[in-house]
C-alpha positions as a Markdown table, in Angstrom:
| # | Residue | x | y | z |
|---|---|---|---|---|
| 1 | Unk | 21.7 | 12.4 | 2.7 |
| 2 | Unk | 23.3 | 10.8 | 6.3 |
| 3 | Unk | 21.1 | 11.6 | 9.3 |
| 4 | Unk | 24.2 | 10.8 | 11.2 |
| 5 | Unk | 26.1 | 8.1 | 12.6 |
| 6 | Unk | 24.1 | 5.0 | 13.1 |
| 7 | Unk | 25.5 | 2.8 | 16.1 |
| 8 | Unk | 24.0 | -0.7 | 16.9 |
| 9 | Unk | 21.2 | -0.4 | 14.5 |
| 10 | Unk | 19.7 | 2.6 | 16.7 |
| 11 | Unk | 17.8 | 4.0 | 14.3 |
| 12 | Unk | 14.5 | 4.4 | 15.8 |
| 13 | Unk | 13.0 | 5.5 | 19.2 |
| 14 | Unk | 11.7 | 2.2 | 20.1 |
| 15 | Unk | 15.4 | 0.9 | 19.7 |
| 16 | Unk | 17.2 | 3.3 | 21.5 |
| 17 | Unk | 14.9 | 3.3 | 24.5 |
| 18 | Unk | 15.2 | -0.2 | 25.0 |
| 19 | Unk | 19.1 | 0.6 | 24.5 |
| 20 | Unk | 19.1 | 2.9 | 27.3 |
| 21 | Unk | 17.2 | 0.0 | 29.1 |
| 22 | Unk | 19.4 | -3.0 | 28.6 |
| 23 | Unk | 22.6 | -0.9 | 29.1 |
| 24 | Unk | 21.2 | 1.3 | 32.3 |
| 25 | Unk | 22.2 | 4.6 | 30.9 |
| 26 | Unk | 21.7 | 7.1 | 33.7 |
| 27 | Unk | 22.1 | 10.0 | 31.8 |
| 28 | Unk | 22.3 | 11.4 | 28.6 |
| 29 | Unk | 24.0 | 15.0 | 27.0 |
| 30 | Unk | 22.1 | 16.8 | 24.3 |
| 31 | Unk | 24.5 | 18.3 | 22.3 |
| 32 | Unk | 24.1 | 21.2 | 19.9 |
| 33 | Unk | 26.7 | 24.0 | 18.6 |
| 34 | Unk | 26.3 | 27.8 | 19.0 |
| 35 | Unk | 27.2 | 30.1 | 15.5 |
| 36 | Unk | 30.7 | 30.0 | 16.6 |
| 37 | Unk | 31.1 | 26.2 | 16.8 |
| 38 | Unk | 31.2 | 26.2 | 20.5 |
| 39 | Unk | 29.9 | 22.6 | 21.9 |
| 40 | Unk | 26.7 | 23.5 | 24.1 |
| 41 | Unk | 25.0 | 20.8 | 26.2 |
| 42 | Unk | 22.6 | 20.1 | 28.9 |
| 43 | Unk | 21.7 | 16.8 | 30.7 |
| 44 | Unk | 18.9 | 14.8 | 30.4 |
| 45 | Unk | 17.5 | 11.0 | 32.7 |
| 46 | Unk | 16.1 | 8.3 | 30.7 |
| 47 | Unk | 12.8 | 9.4 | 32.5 |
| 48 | Unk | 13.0 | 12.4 | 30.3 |
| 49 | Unk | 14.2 | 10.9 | 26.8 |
| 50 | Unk | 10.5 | 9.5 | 25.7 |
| 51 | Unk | 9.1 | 13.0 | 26.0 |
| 52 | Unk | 12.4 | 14.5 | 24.5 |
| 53 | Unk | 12.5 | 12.6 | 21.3 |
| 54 | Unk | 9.1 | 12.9 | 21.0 |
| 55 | Unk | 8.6 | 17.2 | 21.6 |
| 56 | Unk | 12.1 | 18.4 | 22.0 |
| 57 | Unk | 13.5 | 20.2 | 24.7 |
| 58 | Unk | 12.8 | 23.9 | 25.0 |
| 59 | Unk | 15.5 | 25.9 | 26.0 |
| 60 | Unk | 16.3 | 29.9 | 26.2 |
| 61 | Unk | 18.3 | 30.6 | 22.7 |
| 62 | Unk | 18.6 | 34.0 | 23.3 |
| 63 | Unk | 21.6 | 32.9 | 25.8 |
| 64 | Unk | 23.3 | 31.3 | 23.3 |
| 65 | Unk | 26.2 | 32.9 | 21.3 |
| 66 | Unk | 24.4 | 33.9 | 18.2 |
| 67 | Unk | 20.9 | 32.8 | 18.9 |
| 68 | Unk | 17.6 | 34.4 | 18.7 |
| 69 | Unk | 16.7 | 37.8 | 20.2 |
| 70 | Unk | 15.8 | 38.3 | 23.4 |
| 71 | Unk | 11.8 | 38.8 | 22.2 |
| 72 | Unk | 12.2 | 35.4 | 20.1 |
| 73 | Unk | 14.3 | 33.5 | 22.4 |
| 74 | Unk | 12.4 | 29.8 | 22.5 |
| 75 | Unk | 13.6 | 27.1 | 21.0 |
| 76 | Unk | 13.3 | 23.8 | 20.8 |
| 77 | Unk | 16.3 | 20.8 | 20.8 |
| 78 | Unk | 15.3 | 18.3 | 19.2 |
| 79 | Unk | 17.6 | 14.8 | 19.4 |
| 80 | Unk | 18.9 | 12.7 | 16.8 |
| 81 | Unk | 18.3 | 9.3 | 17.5 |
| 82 | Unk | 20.6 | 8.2 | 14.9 |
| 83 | Unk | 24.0 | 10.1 | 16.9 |
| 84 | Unk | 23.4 | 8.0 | 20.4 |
| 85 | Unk | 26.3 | 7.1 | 21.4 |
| 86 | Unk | 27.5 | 5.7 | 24.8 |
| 87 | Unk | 30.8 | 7.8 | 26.3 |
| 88 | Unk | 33.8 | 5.8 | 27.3 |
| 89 | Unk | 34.1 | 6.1 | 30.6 |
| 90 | Unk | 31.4 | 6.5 | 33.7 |
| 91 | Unk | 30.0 | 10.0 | 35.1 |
| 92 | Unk | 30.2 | 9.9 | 38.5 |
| 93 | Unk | 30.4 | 5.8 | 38.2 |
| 94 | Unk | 27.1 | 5.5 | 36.3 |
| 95 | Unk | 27.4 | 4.5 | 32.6 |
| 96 | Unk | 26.2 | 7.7 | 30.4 |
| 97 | Unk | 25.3 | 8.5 | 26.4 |
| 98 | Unk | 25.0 | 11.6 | 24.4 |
| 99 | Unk | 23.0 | 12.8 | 21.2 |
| 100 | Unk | 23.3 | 15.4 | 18.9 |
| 101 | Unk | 20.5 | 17.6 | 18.5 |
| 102 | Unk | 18.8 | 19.4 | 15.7 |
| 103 | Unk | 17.5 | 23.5 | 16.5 |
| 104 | Unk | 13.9 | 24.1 | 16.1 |
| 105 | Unk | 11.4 | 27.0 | 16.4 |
| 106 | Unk | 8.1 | 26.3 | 18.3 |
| 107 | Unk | 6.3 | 25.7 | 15.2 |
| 108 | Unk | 9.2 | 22.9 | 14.6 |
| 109 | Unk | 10.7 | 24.7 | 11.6 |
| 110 | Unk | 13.9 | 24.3 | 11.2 |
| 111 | Unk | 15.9 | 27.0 | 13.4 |
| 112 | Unk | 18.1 | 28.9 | 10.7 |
| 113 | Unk | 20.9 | 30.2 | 12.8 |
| 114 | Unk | 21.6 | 26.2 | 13.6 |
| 115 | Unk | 24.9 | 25.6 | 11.8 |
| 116 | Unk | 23.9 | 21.9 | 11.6 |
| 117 | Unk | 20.6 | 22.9 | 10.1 |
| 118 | Unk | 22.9 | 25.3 | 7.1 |
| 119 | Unk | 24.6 | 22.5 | 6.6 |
| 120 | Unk | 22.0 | 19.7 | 6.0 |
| 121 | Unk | 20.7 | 22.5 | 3.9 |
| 122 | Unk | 23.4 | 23.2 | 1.6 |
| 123 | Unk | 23.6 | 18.9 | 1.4 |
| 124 | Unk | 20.5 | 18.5 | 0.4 |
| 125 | Unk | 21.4 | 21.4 | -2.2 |
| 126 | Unk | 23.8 | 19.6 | -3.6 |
| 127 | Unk | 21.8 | 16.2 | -3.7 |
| 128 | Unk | 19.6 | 17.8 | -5.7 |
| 129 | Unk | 22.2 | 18.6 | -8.1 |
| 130 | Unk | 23.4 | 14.9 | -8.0 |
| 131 | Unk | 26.2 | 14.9 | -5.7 |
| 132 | Unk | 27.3 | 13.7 | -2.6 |
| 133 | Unk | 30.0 | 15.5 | -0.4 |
| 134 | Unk | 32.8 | 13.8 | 1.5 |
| 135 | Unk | 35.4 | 15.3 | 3.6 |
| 136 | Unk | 38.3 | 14.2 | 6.0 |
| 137 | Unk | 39.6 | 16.6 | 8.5 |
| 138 | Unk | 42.9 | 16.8 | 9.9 |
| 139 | Unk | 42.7 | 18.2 | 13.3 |
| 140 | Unk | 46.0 | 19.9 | 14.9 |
| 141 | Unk | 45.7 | 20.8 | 19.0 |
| 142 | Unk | 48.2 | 21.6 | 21.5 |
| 143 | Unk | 48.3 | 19.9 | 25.3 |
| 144 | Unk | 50.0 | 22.7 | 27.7 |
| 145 | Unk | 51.0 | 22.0 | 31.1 |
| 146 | Unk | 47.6 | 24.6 | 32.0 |
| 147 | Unk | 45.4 | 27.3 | 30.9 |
| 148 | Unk | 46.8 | 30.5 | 31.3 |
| 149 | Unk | 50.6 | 29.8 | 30.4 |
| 150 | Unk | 51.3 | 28.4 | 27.2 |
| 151 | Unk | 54.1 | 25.9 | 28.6 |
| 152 | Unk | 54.7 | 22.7 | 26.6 |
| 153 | Unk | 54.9 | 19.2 | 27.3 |
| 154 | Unk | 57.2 | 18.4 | 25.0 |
| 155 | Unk | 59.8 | 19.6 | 22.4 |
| 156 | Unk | 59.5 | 17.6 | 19.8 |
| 157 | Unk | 58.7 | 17.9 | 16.3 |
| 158 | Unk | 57.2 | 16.4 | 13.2 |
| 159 | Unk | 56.5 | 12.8 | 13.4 |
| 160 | Unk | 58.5 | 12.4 | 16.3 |
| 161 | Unk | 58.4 | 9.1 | 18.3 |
| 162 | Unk | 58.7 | 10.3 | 22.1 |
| 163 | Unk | 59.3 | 6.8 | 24.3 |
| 164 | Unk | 56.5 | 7.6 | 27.5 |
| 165 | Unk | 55.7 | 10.7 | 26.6 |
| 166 | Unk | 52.4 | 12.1 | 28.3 |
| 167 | Unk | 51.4 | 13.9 | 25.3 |
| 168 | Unk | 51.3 | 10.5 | 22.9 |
| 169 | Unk | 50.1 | 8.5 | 25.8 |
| 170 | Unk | 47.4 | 11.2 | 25.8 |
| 171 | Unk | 46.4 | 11.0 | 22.3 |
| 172 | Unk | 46.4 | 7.1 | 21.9 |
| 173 | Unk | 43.7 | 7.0 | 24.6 |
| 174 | Unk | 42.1 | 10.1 | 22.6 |
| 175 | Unk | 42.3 | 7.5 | 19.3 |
| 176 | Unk | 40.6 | 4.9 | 22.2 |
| 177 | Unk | 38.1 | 6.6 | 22.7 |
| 178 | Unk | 37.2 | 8.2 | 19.2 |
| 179 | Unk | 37.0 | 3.9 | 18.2 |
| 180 | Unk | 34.4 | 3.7 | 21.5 |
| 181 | Unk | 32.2 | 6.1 | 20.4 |
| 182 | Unk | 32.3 | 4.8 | 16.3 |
| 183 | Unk | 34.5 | 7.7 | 14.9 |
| 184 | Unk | 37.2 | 6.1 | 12.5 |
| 185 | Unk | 40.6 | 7.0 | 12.8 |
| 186 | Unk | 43.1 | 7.0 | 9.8 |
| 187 | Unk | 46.3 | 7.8 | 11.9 |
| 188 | Unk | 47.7 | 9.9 | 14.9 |
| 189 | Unk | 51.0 | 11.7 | 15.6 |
| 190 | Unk | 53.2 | 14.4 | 16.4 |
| 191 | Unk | 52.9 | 17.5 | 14.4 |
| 192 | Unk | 55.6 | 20.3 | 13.8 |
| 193 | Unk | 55.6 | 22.7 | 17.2 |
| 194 | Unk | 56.6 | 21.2 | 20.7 |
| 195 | Unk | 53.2 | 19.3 | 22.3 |
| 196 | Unk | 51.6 | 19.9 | 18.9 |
| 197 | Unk | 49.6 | 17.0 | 17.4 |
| 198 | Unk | 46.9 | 15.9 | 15.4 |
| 199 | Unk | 44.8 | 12.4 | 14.8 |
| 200 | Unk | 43.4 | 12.4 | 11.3 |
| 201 | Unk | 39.9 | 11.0 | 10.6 |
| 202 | Unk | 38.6 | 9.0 | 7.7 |
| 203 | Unk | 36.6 | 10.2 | 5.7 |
| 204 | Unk | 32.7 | 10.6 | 5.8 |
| 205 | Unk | 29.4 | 12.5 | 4.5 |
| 206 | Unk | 30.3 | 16.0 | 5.4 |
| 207 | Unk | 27.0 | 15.9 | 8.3 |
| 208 | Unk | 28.7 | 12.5 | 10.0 |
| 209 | Unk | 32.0 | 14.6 | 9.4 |
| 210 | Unk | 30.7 | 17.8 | 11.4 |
| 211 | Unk | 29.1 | 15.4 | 14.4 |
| 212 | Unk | 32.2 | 13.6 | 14.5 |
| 213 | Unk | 34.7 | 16.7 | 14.7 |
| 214 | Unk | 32.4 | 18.1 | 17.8 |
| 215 | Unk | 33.2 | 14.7 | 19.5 |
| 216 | Unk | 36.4 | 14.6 | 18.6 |
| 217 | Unk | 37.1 | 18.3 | 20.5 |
| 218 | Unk | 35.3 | 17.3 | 23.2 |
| 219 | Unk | 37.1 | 14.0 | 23.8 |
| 220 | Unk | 40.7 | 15.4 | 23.6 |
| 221 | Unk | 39.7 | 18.4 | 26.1 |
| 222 | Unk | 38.2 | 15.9 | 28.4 |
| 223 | Unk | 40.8 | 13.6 | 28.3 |
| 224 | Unk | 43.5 | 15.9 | 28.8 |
| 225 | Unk | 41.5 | 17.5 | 31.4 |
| 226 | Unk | 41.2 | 14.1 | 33.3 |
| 227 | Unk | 44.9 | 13.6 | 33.4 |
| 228 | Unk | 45.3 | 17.1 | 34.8 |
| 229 | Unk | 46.7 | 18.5 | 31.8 |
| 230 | Unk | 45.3 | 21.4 | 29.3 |
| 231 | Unk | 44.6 | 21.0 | 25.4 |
| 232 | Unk | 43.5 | 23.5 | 23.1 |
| 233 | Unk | 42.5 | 24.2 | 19.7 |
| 234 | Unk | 43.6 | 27.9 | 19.3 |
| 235 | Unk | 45.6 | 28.4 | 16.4 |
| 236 | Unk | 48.8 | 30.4 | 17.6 |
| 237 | Unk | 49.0 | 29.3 | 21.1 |
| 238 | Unk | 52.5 | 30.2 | 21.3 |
| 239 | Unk | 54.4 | 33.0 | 19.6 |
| 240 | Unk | 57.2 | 32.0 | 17.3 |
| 241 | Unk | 56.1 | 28.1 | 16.8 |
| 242 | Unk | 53.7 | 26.6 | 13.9 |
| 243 | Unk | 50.1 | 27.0 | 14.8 |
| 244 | Unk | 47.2 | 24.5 | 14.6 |
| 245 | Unk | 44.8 | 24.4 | 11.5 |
| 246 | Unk | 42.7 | 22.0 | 10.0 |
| 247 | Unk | 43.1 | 21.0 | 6.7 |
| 248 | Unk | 40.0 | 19.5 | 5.4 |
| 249 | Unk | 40.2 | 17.2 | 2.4 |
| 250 | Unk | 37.2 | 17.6 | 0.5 |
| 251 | Unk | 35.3 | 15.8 | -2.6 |
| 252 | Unk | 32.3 | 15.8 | -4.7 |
| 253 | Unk | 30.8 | 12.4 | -5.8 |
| 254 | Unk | 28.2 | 11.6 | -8.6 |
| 255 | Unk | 27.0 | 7.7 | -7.3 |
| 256 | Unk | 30.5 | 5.7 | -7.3 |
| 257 | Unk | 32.6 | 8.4 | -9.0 |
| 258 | Unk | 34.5 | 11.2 | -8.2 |
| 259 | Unk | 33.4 | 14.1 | -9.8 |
| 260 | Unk | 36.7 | 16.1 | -8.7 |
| 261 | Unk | 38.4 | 13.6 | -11.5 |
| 262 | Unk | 39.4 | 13.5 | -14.9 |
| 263 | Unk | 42.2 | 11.3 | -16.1 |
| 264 | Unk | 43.0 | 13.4 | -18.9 |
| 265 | Unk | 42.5 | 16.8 | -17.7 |
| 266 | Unk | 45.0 | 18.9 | -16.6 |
| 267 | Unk | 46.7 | 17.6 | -12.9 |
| 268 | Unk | 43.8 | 14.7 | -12.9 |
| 269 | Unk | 41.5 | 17.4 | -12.1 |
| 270 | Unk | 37.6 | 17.6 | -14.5 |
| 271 | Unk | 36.3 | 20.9 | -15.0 |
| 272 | Unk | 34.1 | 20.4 | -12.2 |
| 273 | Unk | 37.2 | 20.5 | -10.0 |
| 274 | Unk | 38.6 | 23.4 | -11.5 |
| 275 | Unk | 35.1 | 25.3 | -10.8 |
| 276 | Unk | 34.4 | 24.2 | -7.5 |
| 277 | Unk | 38.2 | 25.6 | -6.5 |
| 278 | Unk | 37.7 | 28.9 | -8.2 |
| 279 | Unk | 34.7 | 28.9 | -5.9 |
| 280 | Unk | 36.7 | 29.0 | -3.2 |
| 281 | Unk | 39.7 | 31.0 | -4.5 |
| 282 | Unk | 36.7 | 33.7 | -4.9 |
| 283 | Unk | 34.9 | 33.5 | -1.6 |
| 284 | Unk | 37.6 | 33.2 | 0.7 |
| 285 | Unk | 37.4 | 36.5 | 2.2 |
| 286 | Unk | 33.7 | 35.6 | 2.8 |
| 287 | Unk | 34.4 | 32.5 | 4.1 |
| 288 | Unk | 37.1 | 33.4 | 6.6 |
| 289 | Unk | 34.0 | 35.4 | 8.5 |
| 290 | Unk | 32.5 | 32.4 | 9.4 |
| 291 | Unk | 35.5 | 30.2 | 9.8 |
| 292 | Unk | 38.0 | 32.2 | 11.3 |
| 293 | Unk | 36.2 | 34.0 | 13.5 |
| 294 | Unk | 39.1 | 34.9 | 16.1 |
| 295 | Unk | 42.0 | 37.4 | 16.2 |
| 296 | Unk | 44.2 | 34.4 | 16.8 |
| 297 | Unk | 43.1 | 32.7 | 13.6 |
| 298 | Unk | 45.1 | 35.5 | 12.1 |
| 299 | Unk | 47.8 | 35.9 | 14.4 |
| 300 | Unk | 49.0 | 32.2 | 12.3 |
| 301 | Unk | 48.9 | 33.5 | 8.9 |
| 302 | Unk | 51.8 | 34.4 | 8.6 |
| 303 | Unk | 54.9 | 33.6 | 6.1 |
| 304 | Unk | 57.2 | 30.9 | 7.0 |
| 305 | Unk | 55.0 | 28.5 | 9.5 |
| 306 | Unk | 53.5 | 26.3 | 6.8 |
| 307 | Unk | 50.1 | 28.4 | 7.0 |
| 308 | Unk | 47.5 | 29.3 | 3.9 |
| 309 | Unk | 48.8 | 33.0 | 3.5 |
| 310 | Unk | 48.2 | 32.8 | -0.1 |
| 311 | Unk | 45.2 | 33.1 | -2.0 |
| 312 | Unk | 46.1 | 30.6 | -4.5 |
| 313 | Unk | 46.0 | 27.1 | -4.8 |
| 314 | Unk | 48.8 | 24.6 | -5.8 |
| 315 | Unk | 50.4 | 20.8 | -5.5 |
| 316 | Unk | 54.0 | 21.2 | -3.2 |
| 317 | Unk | 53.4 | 24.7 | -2.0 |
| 318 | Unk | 52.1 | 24.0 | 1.4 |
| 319 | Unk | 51.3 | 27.8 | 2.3 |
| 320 | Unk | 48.6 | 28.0 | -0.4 |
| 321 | Unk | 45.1 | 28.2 | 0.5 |
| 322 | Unk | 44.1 | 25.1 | -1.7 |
| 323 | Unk | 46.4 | 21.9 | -2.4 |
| 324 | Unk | 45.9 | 19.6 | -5.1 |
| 325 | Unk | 47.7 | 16.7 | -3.6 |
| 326 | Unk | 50.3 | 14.3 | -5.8 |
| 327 | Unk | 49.4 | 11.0 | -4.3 |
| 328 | Unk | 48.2 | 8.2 | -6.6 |
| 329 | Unk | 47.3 | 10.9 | -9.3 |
| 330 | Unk | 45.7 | 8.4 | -11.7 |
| 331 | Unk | 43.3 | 6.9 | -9.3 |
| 332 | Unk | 40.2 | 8.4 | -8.6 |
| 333 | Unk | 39.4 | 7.8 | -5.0 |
């Protein structure tokens, strides 16, 4: 199983301190998420990152969204060597890096109510079992003139080129940046609603995946925020227009092959494929508890705007919640 992404052969703490060194770092964010996916951070000097690899940071969980209880509130942050990754512009002119952390309890168990810690969990599950898991998001956002209004930049639609446009000016610095910090991009563009767009990532292991979607937030929010403009993730920002999802194509390998596929089964896919979407088709009311966890998550399923109403799965019908895609149907990756 990936520990995470690995960038200029950081992968131990000898390396990285000397990294810090040679590039005089000045500071660097420790990044962990809270139950509801919400990016938390806190700031650390290179003074401090010897002792913090070594022991962690403690930290007060019971202020964080779906932490501990007040009477069990220490925890401990514990950073990933392997996720340092310089960001791609100065703080305050100095030159800055951030890692993502793993939650721990003070006797450095794993913290359970870490969602990176249930997922590493549920990988190791499956690599038990002989598989590998890959998935590649596509991320939809909106950038809106500010906060509290949600006024467009743009009225263009799907795929639209927009000659100096701030919005794809916007995003192209977003790819930028994402390339900077090791994330791979497979394309960017306009999506269907006005100032509506999405960059698509390559695929990775799903824990790479989940590290690289926090950074990918964060940079289009900073970025739009730097050019005095607003972007969100919130799935109906505006009433009447197609909201923002992200469709996550997913996959199961055993070594080299992919265990989704069967040449001669029915639409390419091996029973294993048919299981593992019943799965789904089954738990999706469970599911949507933990991944829609908003009123306005639901405020976008609704007919007609290219959302999952249906609990169904299918190949052209775009509103199910499960597509088996018709590209290159006889190849298996």
């Amino acid at each position: 199983m990936a520990a995470g992404i690995t960038v200029n052969g950081l992968s131990t703490k000898a390396d990285l301190l000397r990294f810090v060194q040679e590039q005089d770092v000045r500071i660097i964010h420790l990044w962990f998420t809270d139950i509801l996916g919400m990016l938390k951070s806190f700031g650390i000097t290179p003074a401090q990152l010897e002792e913090a690899l070594d022991e962690g940071l403690g930290f007060d969980g019971s202020s964080v969204e779906g932490f501990a209880r007040i009477y069990e509130s220490d925890l401990i942050a514990v950073p990933d060597v392997s996720t340092f990754q310089l960001l791609p512009w100065k703080v305050d002119g100095q030159t800055a890096g951030r890692m993502i952390c793993n939650i721990q309890n003070p006797d450095r168990t794993p913290y359970e109510g870490d969602p990176r810690w249930v997922l590493r969990r549920a990988l190791e599950r499956a690599k038990q079992e002989g598989f590998a898991f890959y998935v590649g998001p596509e991320l939809e956002y909106f950038y809106l003139a500010g906060p509290t209004e949600p006024e467009p930049l743009d009225r263009a639609g799907y795929f639209d080129l927009i000659p100096d446009d701030l919005g794809t000016e916007l995003r192209q610095r977003t790819i930028q940046a994402l390339h900077d910090m090791g994330v791979p991009v497979e394309v960017g563009h306009h999506e269907v609603a006005p100032s509506q767009h999405e960059i698509d990532l390559k695929y990775a292991d799903a824990l790479t995946m989940a590290d690289h979607c926090m950074t990918y937030r964060y940079l289009v929010k900073e970025i739009a925020r730097q050019h005095g403009v607003y972007a969100t993730f919130m799935p109906k920002p505006i009433f009447g227009e197609n909201g923002s999802g992200m469709h996550v194509h997913q996959s199961l390998f055993r070594g080299e092959a992919n265990a989704f596929f069967d040449p001669s089964g029915r639409w390419h896919l091996s029973a294993i494929g048919e299981s593992y979407m019943a799965g789904l088709l089954a738990h999706s009311r469970e599911m949507c508890a933990v991944t829609y966890q908003w009123v306005n998550s639901y405020k976008r399923l609704v007919p007609g705007y290219e959302a999952p109403v249906y609990i169904a799965w299918g190949q052209r019908n775009r509103s199910a919640l499960i597509r088996v895609p018709m590209y290159k149907p006889r190849k298996e990756k």
